[in-house]
Structures are given as structure tokens and as C-alpha cells.
C-alpha positions as CSV (number, residue, x, y, z in Angstrom):
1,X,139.8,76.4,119.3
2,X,136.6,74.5,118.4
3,X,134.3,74.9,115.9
4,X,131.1,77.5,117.1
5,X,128.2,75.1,116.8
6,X,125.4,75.8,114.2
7,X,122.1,76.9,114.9
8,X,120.9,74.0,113.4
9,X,122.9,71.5,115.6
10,X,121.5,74.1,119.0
11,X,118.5,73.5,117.9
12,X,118.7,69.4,117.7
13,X,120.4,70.0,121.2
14,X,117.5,71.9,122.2
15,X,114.9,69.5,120.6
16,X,116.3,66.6,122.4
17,X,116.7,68.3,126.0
18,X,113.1,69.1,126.2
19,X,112.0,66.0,123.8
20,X,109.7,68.3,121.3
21,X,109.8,69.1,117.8
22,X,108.1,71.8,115.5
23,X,105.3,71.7,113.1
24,X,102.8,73.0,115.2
25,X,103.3,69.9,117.6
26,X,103.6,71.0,121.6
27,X,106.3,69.9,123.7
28,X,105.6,67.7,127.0
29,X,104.5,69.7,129.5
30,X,106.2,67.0,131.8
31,X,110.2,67.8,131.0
32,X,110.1,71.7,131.1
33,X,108.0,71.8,134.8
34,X,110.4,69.0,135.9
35,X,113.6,71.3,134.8
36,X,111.8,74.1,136.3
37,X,110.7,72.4,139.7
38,X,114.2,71.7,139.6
39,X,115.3,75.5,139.0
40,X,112.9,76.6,141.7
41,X,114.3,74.2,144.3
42,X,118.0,74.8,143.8
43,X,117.3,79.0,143.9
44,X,115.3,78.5,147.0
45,X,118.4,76.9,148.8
46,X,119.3,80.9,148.9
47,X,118.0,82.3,145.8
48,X,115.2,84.8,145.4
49,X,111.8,84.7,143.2
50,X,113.9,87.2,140.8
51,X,116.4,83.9,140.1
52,X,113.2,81.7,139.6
53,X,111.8,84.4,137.0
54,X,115.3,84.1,134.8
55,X,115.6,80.4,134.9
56,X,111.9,80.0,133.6
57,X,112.1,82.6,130.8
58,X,114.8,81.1,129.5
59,X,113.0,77.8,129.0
60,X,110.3,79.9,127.6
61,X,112.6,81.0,125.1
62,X,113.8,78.0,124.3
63,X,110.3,76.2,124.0
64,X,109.3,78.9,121.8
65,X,112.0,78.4,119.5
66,X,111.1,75.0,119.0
67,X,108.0,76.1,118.1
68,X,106.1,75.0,121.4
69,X,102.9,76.5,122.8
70,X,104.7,76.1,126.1
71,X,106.2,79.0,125.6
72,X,103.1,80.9,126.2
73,X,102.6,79.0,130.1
74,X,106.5,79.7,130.9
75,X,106.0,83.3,129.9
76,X,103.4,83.3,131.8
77,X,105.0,82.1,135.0
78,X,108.0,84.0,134.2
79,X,106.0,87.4,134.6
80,X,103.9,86.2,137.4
81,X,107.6,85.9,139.5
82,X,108.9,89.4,137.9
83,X,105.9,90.9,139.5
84,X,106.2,88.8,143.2
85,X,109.4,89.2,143.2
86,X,109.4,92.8,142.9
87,X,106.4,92.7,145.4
88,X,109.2,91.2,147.9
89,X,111.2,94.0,148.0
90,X,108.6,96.7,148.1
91,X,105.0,96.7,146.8
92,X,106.0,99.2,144.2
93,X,109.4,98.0,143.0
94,X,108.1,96.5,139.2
95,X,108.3,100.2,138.2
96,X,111.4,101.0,139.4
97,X,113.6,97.7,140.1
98,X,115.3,97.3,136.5
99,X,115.9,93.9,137.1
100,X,112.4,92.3,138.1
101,X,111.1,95.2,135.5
102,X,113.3,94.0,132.7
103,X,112.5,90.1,133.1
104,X,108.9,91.0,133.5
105,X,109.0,92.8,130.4
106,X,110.5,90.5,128.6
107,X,108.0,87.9,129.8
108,X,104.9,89.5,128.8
109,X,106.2,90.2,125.6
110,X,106.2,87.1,124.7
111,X,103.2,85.6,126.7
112,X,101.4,88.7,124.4
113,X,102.6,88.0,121.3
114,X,102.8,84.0,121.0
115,X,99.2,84.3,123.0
116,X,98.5,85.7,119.7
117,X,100.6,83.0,117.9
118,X,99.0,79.8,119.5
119,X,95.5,80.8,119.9
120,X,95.2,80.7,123.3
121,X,93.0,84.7,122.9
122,X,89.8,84.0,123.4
123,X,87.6,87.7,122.6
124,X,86.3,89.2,125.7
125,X,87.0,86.6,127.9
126,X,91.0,86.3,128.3
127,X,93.9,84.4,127.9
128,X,94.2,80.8,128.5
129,X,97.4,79.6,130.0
130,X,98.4,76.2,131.6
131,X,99.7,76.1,135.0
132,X,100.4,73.1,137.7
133,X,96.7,73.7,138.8
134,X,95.5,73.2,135.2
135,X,94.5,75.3,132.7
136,X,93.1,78.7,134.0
137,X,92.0,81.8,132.1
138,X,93.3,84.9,132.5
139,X,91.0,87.5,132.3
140,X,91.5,91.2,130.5
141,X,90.3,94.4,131.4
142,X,90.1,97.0,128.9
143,X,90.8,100.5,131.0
144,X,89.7,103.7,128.9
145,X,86.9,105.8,128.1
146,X,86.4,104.1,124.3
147,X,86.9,100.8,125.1
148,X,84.8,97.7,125.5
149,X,85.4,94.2,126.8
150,X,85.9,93.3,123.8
151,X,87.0,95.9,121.9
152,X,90.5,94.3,120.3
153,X,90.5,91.0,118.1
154,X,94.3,91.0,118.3
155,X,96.8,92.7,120.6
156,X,100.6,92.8,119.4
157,X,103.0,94.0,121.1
158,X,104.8,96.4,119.1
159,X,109.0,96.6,118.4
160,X,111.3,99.6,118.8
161,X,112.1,100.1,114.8
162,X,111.3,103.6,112.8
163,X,108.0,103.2,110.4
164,X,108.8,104.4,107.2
165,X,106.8,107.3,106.3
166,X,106.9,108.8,109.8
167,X,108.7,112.0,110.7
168,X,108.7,111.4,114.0
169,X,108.1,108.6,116.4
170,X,106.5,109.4,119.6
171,X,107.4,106.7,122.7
172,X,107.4,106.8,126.3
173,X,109.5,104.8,128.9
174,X,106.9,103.5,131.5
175,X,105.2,100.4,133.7
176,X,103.8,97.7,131.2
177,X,104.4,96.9,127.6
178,X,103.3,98.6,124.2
179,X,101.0,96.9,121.9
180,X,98.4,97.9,119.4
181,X,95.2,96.8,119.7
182,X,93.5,95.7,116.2
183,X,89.8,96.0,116.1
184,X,88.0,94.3,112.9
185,X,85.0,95.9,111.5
186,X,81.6,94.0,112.4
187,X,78.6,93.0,110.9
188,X,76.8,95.0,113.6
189,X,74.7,97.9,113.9
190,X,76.6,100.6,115.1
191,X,79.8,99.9,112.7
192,X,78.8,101.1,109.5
193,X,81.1,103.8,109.9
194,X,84.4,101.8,111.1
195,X,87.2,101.2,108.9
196,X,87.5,97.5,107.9
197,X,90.6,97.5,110.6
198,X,90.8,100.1,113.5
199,X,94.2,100.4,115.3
200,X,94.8,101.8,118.9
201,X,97.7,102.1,121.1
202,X,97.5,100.3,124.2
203,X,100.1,99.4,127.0
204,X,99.6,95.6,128.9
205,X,100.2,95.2,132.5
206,X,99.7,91.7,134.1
207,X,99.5,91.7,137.8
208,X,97.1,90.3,140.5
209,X,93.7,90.2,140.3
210,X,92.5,91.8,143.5
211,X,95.1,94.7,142.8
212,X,96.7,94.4,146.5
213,X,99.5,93.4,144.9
214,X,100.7,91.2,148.1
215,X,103.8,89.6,148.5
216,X,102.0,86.2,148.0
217,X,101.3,84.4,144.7
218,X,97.5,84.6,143.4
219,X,95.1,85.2,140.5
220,X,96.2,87.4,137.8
221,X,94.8,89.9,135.3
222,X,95.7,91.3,132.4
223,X,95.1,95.1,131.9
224,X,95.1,96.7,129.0
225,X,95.0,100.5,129.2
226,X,94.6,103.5,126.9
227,X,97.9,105.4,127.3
228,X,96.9,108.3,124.8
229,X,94.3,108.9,128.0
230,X,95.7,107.7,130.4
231,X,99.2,108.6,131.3
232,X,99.8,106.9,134.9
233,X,98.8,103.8,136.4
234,X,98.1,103.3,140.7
235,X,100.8,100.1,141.7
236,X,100.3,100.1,145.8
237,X,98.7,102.9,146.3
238,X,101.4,105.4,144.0
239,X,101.0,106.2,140.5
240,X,104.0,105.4,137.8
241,X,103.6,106.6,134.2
242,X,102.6,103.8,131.6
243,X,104.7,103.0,128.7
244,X,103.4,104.1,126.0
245,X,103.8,104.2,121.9
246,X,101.5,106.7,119.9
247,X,102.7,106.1,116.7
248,X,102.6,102.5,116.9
249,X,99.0,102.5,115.5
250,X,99.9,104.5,112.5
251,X,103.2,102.5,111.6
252,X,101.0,98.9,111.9
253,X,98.2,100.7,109.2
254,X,101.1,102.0,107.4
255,X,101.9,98.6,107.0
256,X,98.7,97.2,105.1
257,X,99.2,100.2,102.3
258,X,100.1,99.1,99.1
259,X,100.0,101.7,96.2
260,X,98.3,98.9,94.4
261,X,95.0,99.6,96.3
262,X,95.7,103.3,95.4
263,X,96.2,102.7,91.9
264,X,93.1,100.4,91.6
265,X,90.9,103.5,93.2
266,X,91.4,105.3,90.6
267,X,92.1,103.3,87.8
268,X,88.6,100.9,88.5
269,X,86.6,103.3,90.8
270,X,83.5,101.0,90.3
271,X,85.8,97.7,92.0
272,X,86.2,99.8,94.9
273,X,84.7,97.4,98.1
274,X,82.2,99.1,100.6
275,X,84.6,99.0,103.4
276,X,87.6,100.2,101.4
277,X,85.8,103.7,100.6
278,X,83.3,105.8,102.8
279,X,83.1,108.1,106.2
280,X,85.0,106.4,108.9
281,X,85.7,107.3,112.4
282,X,88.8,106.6,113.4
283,X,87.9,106.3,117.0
284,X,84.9,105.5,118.4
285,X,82.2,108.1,118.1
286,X,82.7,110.8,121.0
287,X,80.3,113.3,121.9
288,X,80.8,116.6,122.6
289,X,83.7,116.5,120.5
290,X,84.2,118.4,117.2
291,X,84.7,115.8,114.3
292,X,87.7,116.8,112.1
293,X,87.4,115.2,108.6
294,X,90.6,114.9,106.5
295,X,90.1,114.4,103.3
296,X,93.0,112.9,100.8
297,X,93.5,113.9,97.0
298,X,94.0,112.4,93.2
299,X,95.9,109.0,93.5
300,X,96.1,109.4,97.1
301,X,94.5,107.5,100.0
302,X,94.2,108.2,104.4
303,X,97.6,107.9,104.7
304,X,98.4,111.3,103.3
305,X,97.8,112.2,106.6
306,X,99.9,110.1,108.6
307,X,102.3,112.5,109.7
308,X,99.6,114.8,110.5
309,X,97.4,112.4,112.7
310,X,100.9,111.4,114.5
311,X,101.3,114.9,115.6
312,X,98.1,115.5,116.9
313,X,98.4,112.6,118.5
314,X,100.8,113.9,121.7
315,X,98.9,117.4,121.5
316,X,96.7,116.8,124.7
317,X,94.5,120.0,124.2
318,X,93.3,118.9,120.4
319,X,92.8,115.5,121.8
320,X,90.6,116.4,124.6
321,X,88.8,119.0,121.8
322,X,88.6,116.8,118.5
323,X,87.9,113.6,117.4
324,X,89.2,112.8,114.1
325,X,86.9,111.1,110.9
326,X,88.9,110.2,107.5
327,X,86.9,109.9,104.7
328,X,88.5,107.6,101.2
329,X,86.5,107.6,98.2
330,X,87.6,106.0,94.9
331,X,90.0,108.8,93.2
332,X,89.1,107.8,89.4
333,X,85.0,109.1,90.3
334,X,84.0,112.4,89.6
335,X,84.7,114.3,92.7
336,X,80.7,115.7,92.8
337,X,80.2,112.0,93.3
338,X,82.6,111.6,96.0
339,X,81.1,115.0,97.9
340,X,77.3,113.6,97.2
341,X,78.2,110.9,98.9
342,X,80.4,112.3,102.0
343,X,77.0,114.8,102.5
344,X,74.4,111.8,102.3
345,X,77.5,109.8,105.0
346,X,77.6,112.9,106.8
347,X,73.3,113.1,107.7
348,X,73.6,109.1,108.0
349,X,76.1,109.0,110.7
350,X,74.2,112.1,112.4
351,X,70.9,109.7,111.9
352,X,72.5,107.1,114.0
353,X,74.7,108.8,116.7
354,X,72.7,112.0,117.6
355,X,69.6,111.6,115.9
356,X,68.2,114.2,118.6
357,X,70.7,116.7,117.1
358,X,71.7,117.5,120.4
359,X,75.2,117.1,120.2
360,X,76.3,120.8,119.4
361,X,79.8,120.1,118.6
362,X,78.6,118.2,115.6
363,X,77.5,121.5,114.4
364,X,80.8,122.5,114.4
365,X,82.5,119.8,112.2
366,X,85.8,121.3,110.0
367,X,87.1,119.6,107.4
368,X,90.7,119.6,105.7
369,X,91.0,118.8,102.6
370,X,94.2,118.5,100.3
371,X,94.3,118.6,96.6
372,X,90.8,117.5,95.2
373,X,89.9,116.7,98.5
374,X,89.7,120.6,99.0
375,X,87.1,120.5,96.4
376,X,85.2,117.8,97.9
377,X,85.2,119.8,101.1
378,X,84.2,122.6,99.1
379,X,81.1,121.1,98.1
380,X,80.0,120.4,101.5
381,X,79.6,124.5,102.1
382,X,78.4,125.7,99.0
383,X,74.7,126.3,98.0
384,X,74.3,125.7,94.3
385,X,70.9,126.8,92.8
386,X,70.6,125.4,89.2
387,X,73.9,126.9,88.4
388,X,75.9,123.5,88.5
389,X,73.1,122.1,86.0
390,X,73.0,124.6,83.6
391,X,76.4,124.1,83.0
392,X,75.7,121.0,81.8
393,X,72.2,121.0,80.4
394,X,70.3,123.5,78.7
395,X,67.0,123.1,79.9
396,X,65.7,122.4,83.7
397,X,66.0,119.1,85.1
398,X,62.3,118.8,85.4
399,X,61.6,119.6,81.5
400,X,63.6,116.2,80.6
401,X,62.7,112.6,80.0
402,X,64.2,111.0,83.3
403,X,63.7,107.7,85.4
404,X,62.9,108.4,88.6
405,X,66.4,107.0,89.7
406,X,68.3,109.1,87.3
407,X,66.3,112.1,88.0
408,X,67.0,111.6,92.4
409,X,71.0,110.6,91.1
410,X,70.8,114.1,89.2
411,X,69.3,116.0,91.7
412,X,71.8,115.2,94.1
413,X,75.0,115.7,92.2
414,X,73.4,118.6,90.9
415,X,71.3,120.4,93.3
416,X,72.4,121.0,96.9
417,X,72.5,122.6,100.2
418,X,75.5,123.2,102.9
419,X,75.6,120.4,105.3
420,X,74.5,121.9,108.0
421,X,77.1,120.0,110.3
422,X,80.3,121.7,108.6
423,X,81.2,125.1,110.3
424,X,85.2,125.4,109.2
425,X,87.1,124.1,106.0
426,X,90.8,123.8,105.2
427,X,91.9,123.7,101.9
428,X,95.5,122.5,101.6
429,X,97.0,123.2,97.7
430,X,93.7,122.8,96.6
431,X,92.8,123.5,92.3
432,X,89.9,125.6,92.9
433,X,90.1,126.6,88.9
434,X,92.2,123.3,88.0
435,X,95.4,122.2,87.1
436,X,97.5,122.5,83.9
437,X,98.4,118.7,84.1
438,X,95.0,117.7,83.3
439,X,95.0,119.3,80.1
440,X,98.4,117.9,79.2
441,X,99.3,114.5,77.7
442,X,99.8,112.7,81.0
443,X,96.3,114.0,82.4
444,X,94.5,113.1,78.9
445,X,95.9,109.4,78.9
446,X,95.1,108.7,82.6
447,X,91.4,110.0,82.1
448,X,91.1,107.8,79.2
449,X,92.8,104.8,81.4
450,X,89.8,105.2,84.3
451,X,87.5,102.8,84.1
452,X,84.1,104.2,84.7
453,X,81.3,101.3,86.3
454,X,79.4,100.1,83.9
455,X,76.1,101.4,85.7
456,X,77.5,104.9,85.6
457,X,78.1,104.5,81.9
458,X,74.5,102.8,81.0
459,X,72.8,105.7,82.6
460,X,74.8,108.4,81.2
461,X,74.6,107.1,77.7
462,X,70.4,106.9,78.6
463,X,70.0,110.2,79.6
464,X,71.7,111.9,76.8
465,X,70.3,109.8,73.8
466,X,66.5,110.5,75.6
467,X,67.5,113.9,75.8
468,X,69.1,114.8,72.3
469,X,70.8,118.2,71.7
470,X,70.5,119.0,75.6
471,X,73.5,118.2,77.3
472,X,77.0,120.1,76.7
473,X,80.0,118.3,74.8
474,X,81.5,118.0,78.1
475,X,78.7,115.9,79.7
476,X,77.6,113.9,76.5
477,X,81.2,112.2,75.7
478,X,80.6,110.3,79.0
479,X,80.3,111.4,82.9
480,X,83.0,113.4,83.3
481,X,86.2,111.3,85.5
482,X,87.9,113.4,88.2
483,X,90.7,114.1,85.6
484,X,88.3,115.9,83.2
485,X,86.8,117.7,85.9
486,X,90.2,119.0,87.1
487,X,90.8,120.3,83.5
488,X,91.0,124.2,83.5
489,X,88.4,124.3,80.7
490,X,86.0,122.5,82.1
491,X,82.4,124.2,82.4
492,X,81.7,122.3,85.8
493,X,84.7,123.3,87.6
494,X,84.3,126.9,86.5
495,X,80.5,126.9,87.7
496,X,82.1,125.4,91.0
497,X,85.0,128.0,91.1
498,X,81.6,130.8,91.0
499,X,79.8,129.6,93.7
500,X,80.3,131.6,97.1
501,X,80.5,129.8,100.3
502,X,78.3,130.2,103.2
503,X,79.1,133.2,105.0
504,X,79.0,131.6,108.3
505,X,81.2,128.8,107.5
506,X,84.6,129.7,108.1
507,X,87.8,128.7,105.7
508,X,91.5,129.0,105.3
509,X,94.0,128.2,102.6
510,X,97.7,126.4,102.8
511,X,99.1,127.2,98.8
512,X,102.4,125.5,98.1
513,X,105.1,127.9,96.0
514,X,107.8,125.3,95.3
515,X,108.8,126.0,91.3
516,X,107.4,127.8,88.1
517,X,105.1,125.8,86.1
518,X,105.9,126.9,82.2
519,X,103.1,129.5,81.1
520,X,100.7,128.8,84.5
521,X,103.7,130.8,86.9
522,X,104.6,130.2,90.5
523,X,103.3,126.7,91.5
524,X,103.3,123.2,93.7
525,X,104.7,122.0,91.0
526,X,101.0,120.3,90.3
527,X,98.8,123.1,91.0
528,X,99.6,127.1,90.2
529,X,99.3,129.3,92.9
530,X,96.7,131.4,90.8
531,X,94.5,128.3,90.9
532,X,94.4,127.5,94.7
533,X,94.3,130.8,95.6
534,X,90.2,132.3,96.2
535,X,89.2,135.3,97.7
536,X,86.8,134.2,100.6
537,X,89.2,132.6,103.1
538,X,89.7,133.8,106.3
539,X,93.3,133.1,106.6
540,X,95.7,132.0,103.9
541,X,99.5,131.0,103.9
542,X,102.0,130.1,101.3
543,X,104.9,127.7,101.8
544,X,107.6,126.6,99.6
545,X,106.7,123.1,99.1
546,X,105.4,120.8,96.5
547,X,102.5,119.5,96.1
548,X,102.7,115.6,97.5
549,X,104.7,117.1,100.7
550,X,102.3,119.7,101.6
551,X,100.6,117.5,104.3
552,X,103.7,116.3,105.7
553,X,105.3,119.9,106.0
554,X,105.8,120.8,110.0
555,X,105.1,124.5,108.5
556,X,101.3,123.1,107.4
557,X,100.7,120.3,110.2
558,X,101.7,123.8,113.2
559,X,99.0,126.1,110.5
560,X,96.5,123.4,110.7
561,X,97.1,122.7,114.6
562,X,96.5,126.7,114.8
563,X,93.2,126.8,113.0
564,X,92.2,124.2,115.4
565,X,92.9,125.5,118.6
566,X,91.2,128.6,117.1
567,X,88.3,126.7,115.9
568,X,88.3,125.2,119.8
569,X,87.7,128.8,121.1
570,X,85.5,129.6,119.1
571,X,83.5,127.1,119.9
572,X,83.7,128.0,123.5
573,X,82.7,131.1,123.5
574,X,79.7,130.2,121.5
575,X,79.0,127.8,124.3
């Protein structure tokens, strides 16, 4: 028996048949058309398109192991005779012929993805691709309701593994191929609330630019719809549902996360970047739907809810009902900063998509919030009077020697209204009266590892030393850290714990009972059930769960789902 050749020696075999090497360097266009002229002539003495279509995508293959932009013009052919050849048996046959369907597949995988690799994307304008003719472009469509021409920087197609982190995966056999779409966040007005990378699933089709799709060869397109949207997809006059891959945008974030970032946010709050914190849509703004913020907790970040947003994602009622906002904030901050700033992010987004304020469903905004992001969301219903201040201070803020800027930073912490936009909130195991581990050794040493900004610490140390004998212990040490805040003891959280909602604003709690906590009773394990328990919700379930699994338990996600399709006919029949 002989030896099996190595890959390297295939690959010198390879190298010298079509006379190219790698480094970036493209192969001679001259060879592979020649081999493929060749191909085509032979499978015409009785052969079919179909034949033509596998002989070229395996030289498209082979160019793009060496490494050769090729790869991305044989692709390209390759699908262009899937599609005709299909066409030749009937004009419908790509969505059900599994052979053209499986070699056009195949094809615009790759003409996709090493498009992507070689450059040859040009934003809003198309794909360039060489053909016999010379180099033509291929233009793309963007088909849904959010999109614009040039709505993606990158599309890649996407692979058939499990993300980690995902319950479930949610794909759908179809016409085309799944990809995400990755849109960067712009220097442009309009974008002040998109996350520094926006993912979307989208499913490619490439087929003939006038849409007849006729037997013979022409111009084509590539079509790039919105399958969360749009389900089916008109090939000669029938429809045939699209592929489709929800979770695909979720496993690709998933993928940037590092718990380094998450570690950071808390440990140096003040290093936190502009686009790394904030409001952000998720989606493009859409009106008439009701915004649904989720909010994460302590060491925490969006992804929390990644098992939450996947669900909702193949629910077609919420989708048509909702549109969902995250909002990440620096975990090591005081959490009255983080809520200041969510209700100044909250009026500012208003300002610049509905600055009529005729957008109703705004008014109806929930939020859902898990761990101290329930306390952030409960800061967004609560009126406070001076009650939040004079647990701090012991005379009014208008008796003390203040800057004007420390006197407005003050007053907003301090002194505040419901947003007017928030109508429901969701607290999810969240420490309305705090949580033992603050006061114990692991809560004490991570407080005194945050790193407050340097700013923050300056006009702390100000205020108090122009205002002797005024401010509590609690307040003059330094501005209290989200840790100290969570601290059972703590003369700010108990001031928060007294403060009533407001009565038209609707809320619900989701307590974890997973284990005892010594001397604090049945508990998350982080928070006692005693703490996230309050008297004003409307609805309130207990499951046995701990604390970081609460917004990954199906038993939560279905509650939440519940409160929303409630929240959705609600609204109605206030319409």
C-alpha cells in the first residue's frame, strides 16, 4: 500500500497545478479559467450546468486554500450555475433540488465569507467579483423594515456549532444562507445611542437581478433579508421559507465578552469608555413599539440576558409588541449614579427620536432589572422629596457652600422625579434592603479594591471639608461605591427601601429561594428572600434558584414573557 500523501506535499501539488502561492499573493487568473473553459466544454458534450457548478467550486476550493482571491470569482461563478441550473429544470427548483441547492450553498458561503476575507466589500455599494467580462460589482439589497443600504460593515456567514452560554439554539432549514450582519457604531447624529457593535441575523440569496429568474445567464444581486421578519421569500412567483439563525447574533456578541471588561467595570468605573457604558438600542429605534430595558447587576454586564433575548427572539407576538434597549453602566459607581444617568439617557434619547412626544408607546417603557439593576430601575419610579439628602446631610442643599457644578451633580443624585416614560418594572432577585455579603469580608475588601475617578473623589473631598460637621460618616469617608451602598446598614439604601413607588407604575418581583444564608434565612444564596421581597408589587414569584442563574431560569424568562404580553394588553386597551 503507499504512503497517504501529506497535506503539505497536496498543497505543493496544488501550488504548482494552478502556478500560485500564498502570502497574500493572487493566483493567475489565466490557468484556473483555462481549466475551467476546459470543464465547461467537456460537461457540455452531455453534461448539464449542475456538472459545470461542481467542477468550478472545486477550483474555488482549491484556490482558496492557497490562499488566492480567486476563490472569491469561482465562488462566484459556482453559484451563479447552482442557481441556472436549477432554473433549467424548473424556475423554482434552488429551493427544492438538493443538489443545485447544496452546491449553491456551498458557493455562496464562501463567495460571503472570503468577500469578507479579500476585501472585495465595498459598504453600500456591493461586492466586486471578476468575471471573463471584467470586473463587475455586484450590487446588495438590504430587504427589511430596519435596514438601510448600508446598514452592515461586515456580513459572515455563520457555522452550525452550539455558543456556549446558550440554552438553546434557534435555526431554520430554508432558501439562502445564514450570516450575521455586524454594524459599527458611527460618528453620526442619530447613533449616540448604538452599541459600539450591533449584530443582526440576516440570510443571503444571490440570484438575478431583474428577479425573472430565466433560464438564461445574466446580472446578479445579492439580497440580504431580515429573517426574524421575514419568514418566506417569492422564487418564480411561489414563496419558500428563508433559512434562518436567530441566535447567531447573540453567540457572535457572546464572542467579544471577556470577564476582563467585566472586572475592569467595576474595579476602575472611571476607565469605563463612552461606548462601552450607556442606553443602547439594540435595534434600530422603532416606533410604536414599547422599549423594554434590561438592566444587568454587580460584576455583571448585557449578556446576563442572553438567554433571555434568545427566547424572545422566536416569540412573534413580543417581537411585533416590543423593542428591546440594554443599558451597561460601570458596576464599581454608586448605583444613584448609574440611575441619574439612565433618567438623563432616557429624556435624551426621547429629545432625539420623538421630541413631539407623540409616540405613546414610549410612555409605556418597562424595565427589568436583576440584582442592583432592580434598584437602578427602582430609581427611575420613585419620587424622592429631600428624603434621599437628609440621609446624608443635615441641613438643605441650598444652606451649603456649593459650586454651581456640585450643587446641579447633587441635585440630580439627590432630588428626583419618575421618568415619565417608565409605566412597568421588573425586579429579578433584587436587594431592596441589601445583602449580607457586603457587610462581610469579601464585600469590605472589594469596596476598598474600586477605584473611584479621581474627579469623583476631588469633589467629594470639597464638599465635605467646605461643609464641616454636615455630612453623615457614611458620606464623608468618600462617595459611597456600589458595595457600600448594598450594605444592609447603610442610611441611603434604607432611605431608598422607604420611598413608595408611583401608584400608576406597575411592578412585579422574581425572588430566588435556592439555600439558607447563616443568620439572614431562606436566600439566592447572594440575596435573602427578606431583602428582595417589598410590599408594593403587583405580582411576585419565588423560584428555587440562585442568584447568578436567575436570568437564565426558563421558570423566570416564561414569568417575564408573561408580564409582557400582559403589559401588551394593557396597553391596547388603553389605546
Amino acid at each position: 500500500m503507499f504512503p497517504r500523501p501529506s497535506r503539505v506535499v497536496l498543497a505543493a501539488l496544488l501550488a504548482a497545478l494552478l502556478n500560485a502561492g500564498c502570502a497574500g499573493v493572487s493566483a493567475p487568473l489565466g490557468l484556473l479559467h483555462s481549466n475551467l473553459r476546459s470543464a465547461e466544454t467537456s460537461s457540455c458534450d452531455g453534461g448539464t450546468r449542475l456538472h459545470h457548478a461542481r467542477a468550478v467550486l472545486a477550483q474555488a476550493n482549491s484556490a482558496k486554500i492557497l490562499c488566492s482571491d480567486e476563490c472569491v470569482d469561482l465562488y462566484y461563478r459556482a453559484a451563479s450555475l447552482a442557481w441556472y441550473a436549477a432554473a433549467d429544470q424548473s424556475v423554482h427548483a434552488i429551493a427544492d433540488s438538493p443538489q443545485a441547492n447544496a452546491i449553491y450553498r456551498d458557493s455562496l458561503y464562501g463567495l460571503i465569507n472570503q468577500g469578507e476575507r479579500f476585501g472585495r466589500w465595498i459598504r453600500g455599494q456591493g461586492l466586486r467579483v471578476c468575471t471573463d467580462q471584467g470586473e463587475v460589482l455586484l450590487p446588495v439589497e438590504c430587504i427589511g423594515p430596519l435596514w438601510q443600504v448600508d446598514e452592515f460593515d461586515h456580513l459572515t456567514v455563520v457555522d452550525d456549532n452550539h455558543a456556549k452560554g446558550l440554552d438553546n439554539y434557534y435555526r431554520c432549514h430554508g432558501v439562502g444562507v445564514t450570516a450575521v450582519g455586524t454594524r459599527h457604531r458611527r460618528n453620526v447624529p442619530g447613533d449616540e445611542f448604538s452599541p459600539r457593535n450591533r449584530y443582526a441575523s440576516a440570510t443571503i440569496l444571490m440570484r438575478p437581478a431583474s428577479n425573472t429568474d430565466a433560464v438564461s445567464e445574466g446580472p446578479m444581486v445579492i439580497e440580504v433579508h431580515d429573517p426574524v421578519r421575514s419568514k418566506n421569500v417569492e422564487i418564480g412567483g411561489e414563496f419558500f421559507p428563508l433559512a434562518s439563525d436567530y441566535s447567531a447574533p447573540i453567540k457572535t456578541a457572546m464572542g467579544s465578552y471577556t470577564t476582563t471588561d467585566v472586572f475592569r467595570a467595576f474595579l476602575q468605573p472611571g476607565q469605563t469608555q463612552p461606548d462601552e457604558s450607556g442606553l443602547f438600542t439594540l435595534e434600530r429605534y422603532q416606533p410604536g413599539k414599547i422599549p423594554v430595558i434590561v438592566i444587568h447587576g454587580l460584576l455583571s454586564d448585557r449578556f446576563t440576558w442572553a438567554n433571555y433575548i434568545n427566547e424572545i427572539r422566536v416569540q412573534p407576538d413580543l417581537m411585533d409588541r416590543f423593542q428591546f434597549w440594554s443599558y451597561q453602566y460601570p458596576t464599581g459607581e454608586p448605583f444613584l449614579q448609574s440611575a441619574a444617568r439612565l433618567r438623563r439617557e432616557l429624556e435624551e434619547l426621547r429629545d432625539l427620536y420623538d421630541p413631539s412626544r407623540s409616540d405613546a408607546a414610549l410612555d409605556q417603557t418597562m424595565i427589568v432589572g436583576h440584582s442592583m439593576g432592580g434598584l437602578i430601575a427602582k430609581l427611575q419610579v420613585i419620587s424622592t422629596g429631600d428624603k434621599l439628602w437628609r440621609s446624608i446631610a443635615s441641613r438643605p442643599i441650598d444652606q451649603l457652600a456649593l459650586s454651581p457644578s456640585a450643587r446641579d451633580t447633587l441635585t440630580e443624585l439627590f432630588y428626583f422625579q419618575p421618568s415619565p416614560m417608565v409605566s412597568r418594572v421588573v425586579f429579578i432577585g433584587t436587594p431592596h434592603r441589601g445583602s449580607a455579603f457586603a457587610q462581610r469580608a469579601i464585600g469590605r475588601l472589594g469596596a476598598l479594591l474600586v477605584r473611584e475617578p479621581e474627579e469623583l473623589r476631588q469633589r467629594q473631598r470639597q464638599v465635605v471639608e467646605a461643609n464641616p460637621g454636615v455630612f453623615s460618616d457614611e458620606f464623608s469617608r468618600r462617595f459611597p461605591t456600589s458595595i457600600d451602598l448594598l450594605n444592609p446598614s447603610s442610611a441611603l439604601l434604607q432611605a431608598i427601601g422607604r420611598l413608595d413607588f408611583d401608584p400608576a407604575i406597575a411592578s412585579h418581583s422574581i425572588i430566588g429561594n435556592w439555600r439558607p444564608m447563616i443568620g439572614n434565612g431562606p436566600s439566592d444564596g447572594i440575596v435573602p428572600v427578606a431583602s428582595a421581597t417589598i410590599d408594593q408589587v403587583e405580582t411576585q414569584l419565588m423560584v428555587h434558584q440562585k442568584h447568578t442563574g436567575l436570568t437564565n431560569d426558563p421558570v423566570v424568562i416564561a414569568e417575564v414573557m408573561r408580564i409582557m404580553r400582559q403589559h401588551a394588553m394593557q396597553d391596547l386597551a388603553i389605546q
